[in-house]
C-alpha positions in Angstrom: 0.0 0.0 0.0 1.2 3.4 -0.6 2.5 5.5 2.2 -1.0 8.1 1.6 -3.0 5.4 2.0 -1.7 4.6 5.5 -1.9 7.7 6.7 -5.5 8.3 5.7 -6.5 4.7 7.7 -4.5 6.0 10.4 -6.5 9.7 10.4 -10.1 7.4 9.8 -9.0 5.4 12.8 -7.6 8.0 15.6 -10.9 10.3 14.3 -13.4 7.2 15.1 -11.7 6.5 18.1 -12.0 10.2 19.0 -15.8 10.0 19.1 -15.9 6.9 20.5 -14.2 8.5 23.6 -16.1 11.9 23.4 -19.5 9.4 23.2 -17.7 7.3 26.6 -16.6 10.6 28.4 -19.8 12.2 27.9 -22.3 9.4 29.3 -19.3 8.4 31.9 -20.0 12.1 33.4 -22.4 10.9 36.2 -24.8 13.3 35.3 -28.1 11.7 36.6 -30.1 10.6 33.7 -33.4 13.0 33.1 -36.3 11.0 34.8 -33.8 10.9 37.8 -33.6 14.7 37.7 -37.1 15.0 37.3 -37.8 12.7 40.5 -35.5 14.6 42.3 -36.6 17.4 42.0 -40.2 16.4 42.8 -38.9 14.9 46.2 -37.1 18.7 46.3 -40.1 20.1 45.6 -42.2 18.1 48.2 -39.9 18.9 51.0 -39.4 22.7 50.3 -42.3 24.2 47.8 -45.0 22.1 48.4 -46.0 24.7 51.9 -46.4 28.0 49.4 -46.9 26.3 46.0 -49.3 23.6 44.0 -46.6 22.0 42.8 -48.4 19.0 41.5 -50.2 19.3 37.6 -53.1 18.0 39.6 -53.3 21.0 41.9 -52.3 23.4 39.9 -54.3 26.7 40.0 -56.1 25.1 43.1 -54.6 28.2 45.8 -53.7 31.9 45.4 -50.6 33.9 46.4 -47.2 32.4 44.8 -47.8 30.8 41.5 -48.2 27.3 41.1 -46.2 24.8 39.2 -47.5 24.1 35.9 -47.9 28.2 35.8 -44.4 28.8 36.1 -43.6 25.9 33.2 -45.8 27.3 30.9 -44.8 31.0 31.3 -43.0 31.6 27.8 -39.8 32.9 29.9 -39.5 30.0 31.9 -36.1 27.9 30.7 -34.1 25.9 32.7 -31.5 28.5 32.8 -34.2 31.4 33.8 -35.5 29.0 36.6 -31.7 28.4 38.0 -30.8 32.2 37.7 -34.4 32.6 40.3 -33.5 30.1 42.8 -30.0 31.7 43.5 -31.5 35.4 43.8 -33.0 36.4 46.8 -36.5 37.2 46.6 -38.5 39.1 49.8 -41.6 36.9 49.6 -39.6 33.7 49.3 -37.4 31.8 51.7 -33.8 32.5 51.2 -32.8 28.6 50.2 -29.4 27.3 49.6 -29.3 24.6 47.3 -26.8 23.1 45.1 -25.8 23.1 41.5 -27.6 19.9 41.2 -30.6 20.5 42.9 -31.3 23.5 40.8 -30.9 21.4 37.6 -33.4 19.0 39.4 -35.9 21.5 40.5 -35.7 22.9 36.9 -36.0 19.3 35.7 -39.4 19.1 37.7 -40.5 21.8 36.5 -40.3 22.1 33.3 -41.8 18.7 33.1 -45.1 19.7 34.1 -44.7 22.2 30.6 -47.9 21.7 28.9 -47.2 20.7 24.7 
C-alpha cells in the first residue's frame, strides 16, 4: 500500500476513536439521567415548595398567592436557565434557600416537566 494510504487509515482510525471516547466521556460524566432529575426534583419540591406552591399538575391553579407549578412551566420565559438564575437570587416573599448546583438542575427538571405541549 502506498504511504497516503496509510496515513489516511491512520487519520479514519484515531478520528473514530476520537468519538468513541467523546461518546464514553460524555455518558461516563455521572450526570443523573433526566427521569432521575425529574424525580429529584419532585422529592425537592415536596420537602421545600409544596408549603407555598401547587406543585403537582393536579393542583395546579387550586390556591392563590405564589404561583403554582404548571404556571411557572408554561410561562414563555420559563427555561431551565431562567429557573436556576431565580433560585439563586433572593426574593423578599420567598425563603432564602441554599441549594446546590444539582438540585437546581433537578428543581428545573421538575419543573419544566409539568410544561404543557
Amino acid at each position: 500500500m502506498a504511504r497516503s494510504t496509510w496515513l489516511q487509515i491512520l487519520i479514519e482510525l484515531l478520528g473514530a476513536l476520537a468519538v468513541l471516547l467523546f461518546v464514553r466521556l460524555h455518558h461516563a460524566s455521572g450526570a443523573p439521567l433526566p427521569s432521575e432529575g425529574i424525580a429529584a426534583g419532585h422529592r425537592l419540591a415536596e420537602a421545600w415548595c409544596r408549603d407555598c406552591h401547587a406543585i403537582e399538575a393536579d393542583t395546579a391553579g387550586t390556591r392563590g398567592g405564589p404561583p403554582d407549578f404548571v404556571a411557572l412551566a408554561n410561562r414563555p420565559s420559563t427555561t431551565a436557565l431562567s429557573l436556576k438564575v431565580f433560585f439563586k437570587t433572593s426574593h423578599h416573599r420567598m425563603p432564602n434557600l441554599i441549594i446546590t448546583p444539582e438540585q437546581a438542575d433537578d428543581l428545573a427538571s421538575y419543573i419544566l416537566s409539568l410544561r404543557r405541549n
